[in-house]
Z-matrix of the N, CA and C atoms (Angstrom, degrees):
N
C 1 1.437
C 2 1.520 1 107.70
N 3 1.498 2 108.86 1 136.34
C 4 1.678 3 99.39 2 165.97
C 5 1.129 4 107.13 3 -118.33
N 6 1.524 5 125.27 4 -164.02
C 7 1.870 6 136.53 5 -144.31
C 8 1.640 7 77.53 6 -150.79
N 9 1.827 8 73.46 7 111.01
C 10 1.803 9 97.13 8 159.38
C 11 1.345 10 120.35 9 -111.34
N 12 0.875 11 115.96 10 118.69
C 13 1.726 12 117.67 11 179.01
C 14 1.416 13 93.06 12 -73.05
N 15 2.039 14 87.85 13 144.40
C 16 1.573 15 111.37 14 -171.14
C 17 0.584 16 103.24 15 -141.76
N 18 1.405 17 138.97 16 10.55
C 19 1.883 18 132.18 17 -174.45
C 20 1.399 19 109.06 18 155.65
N 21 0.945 20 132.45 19 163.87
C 22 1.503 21 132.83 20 -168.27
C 23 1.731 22 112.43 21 -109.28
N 24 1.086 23 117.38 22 160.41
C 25 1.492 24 111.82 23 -158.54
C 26 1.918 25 115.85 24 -53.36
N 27 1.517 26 95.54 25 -45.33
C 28 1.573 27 110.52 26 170.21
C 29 2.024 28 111.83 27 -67.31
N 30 0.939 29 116.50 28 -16.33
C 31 1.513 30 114.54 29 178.26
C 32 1.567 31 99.49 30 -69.88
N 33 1.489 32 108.14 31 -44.94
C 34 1.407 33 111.18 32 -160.27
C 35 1.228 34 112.17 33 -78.24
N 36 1.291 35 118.84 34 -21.98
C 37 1.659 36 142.69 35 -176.76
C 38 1.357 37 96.83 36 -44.27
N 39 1.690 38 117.25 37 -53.63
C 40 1.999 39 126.99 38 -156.21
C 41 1.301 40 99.54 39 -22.14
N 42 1.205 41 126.30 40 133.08
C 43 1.477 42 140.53 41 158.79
C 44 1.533 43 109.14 42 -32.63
N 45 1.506 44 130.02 43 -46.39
C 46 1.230 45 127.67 44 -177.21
C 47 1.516 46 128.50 45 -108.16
N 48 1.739 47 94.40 46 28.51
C 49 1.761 48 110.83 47 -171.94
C 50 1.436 49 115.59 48 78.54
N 51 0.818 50 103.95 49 -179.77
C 52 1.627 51 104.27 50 160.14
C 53 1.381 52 112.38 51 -175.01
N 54 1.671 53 109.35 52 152.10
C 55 1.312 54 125.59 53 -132.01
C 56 1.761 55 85.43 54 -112.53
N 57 1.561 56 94.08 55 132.17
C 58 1.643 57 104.67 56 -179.14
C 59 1.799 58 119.78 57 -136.62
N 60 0.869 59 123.19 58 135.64
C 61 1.597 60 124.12 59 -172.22
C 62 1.323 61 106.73 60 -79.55
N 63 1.319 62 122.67 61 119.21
C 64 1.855 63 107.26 62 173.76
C 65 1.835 64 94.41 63 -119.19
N 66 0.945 65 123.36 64 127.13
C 67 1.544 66 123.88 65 149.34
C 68 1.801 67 94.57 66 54.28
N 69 1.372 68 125.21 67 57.88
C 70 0.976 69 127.56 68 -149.73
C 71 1.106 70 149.60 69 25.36
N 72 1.447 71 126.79 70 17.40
C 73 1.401 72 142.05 71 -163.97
C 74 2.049 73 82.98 72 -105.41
N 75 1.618 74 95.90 73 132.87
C 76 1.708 75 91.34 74 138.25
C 77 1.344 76 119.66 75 -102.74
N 78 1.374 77 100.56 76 153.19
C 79 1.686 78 120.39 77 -166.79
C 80 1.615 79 101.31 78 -109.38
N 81 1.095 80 127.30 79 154.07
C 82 1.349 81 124.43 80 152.05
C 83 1.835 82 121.07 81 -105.24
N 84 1.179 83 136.36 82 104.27
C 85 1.220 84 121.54 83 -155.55
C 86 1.981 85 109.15 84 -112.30
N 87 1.251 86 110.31 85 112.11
C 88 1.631 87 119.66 86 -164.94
C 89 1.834 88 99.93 87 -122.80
N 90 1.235 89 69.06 88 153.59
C 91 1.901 90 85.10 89 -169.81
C 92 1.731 91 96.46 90 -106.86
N 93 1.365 92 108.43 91 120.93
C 94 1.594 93 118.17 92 175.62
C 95 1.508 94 93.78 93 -139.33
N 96 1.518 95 91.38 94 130.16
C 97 1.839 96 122.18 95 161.15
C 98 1.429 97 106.73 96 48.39
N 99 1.457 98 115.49 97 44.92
C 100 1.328 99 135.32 98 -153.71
C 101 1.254 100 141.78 99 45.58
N 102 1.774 101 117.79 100 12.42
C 103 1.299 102 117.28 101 171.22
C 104 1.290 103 114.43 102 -105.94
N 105 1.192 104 140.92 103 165.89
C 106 1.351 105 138.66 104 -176.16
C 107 1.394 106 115.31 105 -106.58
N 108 1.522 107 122.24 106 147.25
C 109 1.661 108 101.76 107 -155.29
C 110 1.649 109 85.42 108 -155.71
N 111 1.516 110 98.66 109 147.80
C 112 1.695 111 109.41 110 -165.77
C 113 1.253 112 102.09 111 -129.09
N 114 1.663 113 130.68 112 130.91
C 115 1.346 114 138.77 113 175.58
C 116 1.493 115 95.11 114 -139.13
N 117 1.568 116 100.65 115 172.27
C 118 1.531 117 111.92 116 -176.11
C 119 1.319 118 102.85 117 -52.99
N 120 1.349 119 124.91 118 143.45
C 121 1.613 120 115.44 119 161.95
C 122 1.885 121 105.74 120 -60.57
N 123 0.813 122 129.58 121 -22.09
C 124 1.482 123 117.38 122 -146.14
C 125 1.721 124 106.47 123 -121.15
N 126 0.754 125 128.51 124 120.89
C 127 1.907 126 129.32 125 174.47
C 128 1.350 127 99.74 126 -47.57
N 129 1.670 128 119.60 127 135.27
C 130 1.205 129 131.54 128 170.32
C 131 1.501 130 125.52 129 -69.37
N 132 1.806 131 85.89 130 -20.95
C 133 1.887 132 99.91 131 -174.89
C 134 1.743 133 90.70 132 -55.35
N 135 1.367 134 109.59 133 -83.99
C 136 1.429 135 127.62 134 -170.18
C 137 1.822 136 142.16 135 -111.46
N 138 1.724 137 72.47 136 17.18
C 139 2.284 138 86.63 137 -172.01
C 140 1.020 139 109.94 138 54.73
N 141 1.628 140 128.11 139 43.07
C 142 1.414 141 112.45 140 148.17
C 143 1.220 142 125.75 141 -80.50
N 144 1.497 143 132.45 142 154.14
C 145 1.193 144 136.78 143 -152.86
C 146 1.993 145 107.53 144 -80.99
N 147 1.133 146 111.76 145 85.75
C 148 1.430 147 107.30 146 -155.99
C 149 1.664 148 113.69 147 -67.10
N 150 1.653 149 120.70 148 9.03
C 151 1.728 150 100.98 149 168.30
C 152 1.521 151 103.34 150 -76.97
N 153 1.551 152 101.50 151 -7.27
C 154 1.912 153 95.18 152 -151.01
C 155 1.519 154 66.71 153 -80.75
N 156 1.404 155 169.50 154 47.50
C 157 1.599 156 151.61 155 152.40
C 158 1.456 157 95.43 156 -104.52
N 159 1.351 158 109.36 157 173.62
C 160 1.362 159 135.13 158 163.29
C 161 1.560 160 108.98 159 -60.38
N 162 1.503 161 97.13 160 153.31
C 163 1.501 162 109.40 161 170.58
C 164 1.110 163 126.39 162 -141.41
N 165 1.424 164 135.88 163 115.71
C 166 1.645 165 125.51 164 -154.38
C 167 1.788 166 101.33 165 -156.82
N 168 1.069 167 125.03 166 160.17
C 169 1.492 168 121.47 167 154.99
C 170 1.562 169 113.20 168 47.85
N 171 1.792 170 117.37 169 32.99
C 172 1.318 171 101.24 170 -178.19
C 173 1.537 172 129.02 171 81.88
N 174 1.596 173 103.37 172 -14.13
C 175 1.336 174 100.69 173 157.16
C 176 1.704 175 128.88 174 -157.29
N 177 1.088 176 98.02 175 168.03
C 178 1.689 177 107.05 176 178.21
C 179 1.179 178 126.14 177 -69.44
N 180 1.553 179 129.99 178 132.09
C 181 1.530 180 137.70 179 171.22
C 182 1.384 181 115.19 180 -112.88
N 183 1.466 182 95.53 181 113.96
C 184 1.824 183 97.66 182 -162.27
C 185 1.803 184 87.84 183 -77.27
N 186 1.733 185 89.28 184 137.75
C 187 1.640 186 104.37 185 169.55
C 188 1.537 187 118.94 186 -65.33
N 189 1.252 188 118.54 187 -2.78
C 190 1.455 189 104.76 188 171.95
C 191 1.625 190 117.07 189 -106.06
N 192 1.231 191 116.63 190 -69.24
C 193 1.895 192 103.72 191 177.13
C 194 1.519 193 107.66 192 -90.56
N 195 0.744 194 129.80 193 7.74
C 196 2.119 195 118.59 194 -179.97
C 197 1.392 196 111.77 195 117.44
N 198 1.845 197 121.02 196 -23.82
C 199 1.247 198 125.36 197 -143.02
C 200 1.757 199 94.22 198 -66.71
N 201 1.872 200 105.95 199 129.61
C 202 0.951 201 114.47 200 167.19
C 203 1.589 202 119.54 201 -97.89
N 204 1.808 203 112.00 202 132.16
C 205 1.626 204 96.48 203 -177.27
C 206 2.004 205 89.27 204 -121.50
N 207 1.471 206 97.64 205 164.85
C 208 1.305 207 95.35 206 177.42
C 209 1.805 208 90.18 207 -105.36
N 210 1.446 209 91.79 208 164.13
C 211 1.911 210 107.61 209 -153.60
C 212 1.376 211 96.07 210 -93.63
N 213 1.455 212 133.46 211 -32.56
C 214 1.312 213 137.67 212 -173.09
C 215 2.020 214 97.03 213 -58.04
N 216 1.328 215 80.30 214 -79.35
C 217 1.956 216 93.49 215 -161.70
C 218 2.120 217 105.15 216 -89.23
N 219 0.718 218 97.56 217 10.44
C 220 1.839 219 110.53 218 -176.40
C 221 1.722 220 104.27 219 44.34
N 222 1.151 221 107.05 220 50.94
C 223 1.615 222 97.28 221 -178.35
C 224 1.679 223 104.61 222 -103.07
N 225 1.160 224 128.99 223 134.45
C 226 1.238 225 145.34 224 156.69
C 227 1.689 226 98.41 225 -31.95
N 228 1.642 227 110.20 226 125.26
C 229 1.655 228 124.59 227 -179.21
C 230 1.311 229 91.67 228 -102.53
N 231 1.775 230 127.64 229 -60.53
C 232 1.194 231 141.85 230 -146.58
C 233 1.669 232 115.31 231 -178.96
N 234 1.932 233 100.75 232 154.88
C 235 1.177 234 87.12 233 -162.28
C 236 1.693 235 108.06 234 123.05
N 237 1.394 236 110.66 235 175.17
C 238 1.636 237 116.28 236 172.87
C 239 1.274 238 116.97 237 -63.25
N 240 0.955 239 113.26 238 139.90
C 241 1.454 240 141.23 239 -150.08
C 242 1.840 241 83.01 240 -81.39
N 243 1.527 242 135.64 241 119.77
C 244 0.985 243 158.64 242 -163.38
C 245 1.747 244 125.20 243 174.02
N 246 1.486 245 97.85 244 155.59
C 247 1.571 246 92.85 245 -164.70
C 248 1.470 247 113.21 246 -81.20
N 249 1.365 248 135.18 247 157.50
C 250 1.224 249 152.69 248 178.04
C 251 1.324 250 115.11 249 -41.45
């Protein structure tokens, strides 16, 4: 595997993540407890666009059904039953 730069340390900082294209995948990239951490941009339940969700406690609340993911490891907390 190699390391593609996608944004610079302050891009990734944005209060509401920010959304980056790698090798066609979008990423969502958020800064927690000073490390910076990358999950799909989009909920697996239904591709909603997950910066437009809430952000609190380490993790994401997708704006369309509830589904909560945590931002570190992208695993499904709660919510519709969808993959990690």
């Amino acid at each position: 595997m190699r390391w593609i730069d996608v944004a610079s340390e302050m891009e990734a900082g944005h209060s509401n993540g920010l959304e980056v294209e790698v090798a066609g995948v979008a990423l969502l990239l958020r800064r927690i407890d000073g490390g910076i951490f990358a999950l799909s941009a989009t909920c697996p339940h239904h591709a909603a666009w997950l910066s437009q969700g809430r952000f609190g406690d380490g993790r994401v609340f997708c704006p369309r059904h509830g589904g909560v993911f945590d931002l570190a490891t992208g695993r499904r907390i709660a919510g519709p039953f969808c993959p990690d």
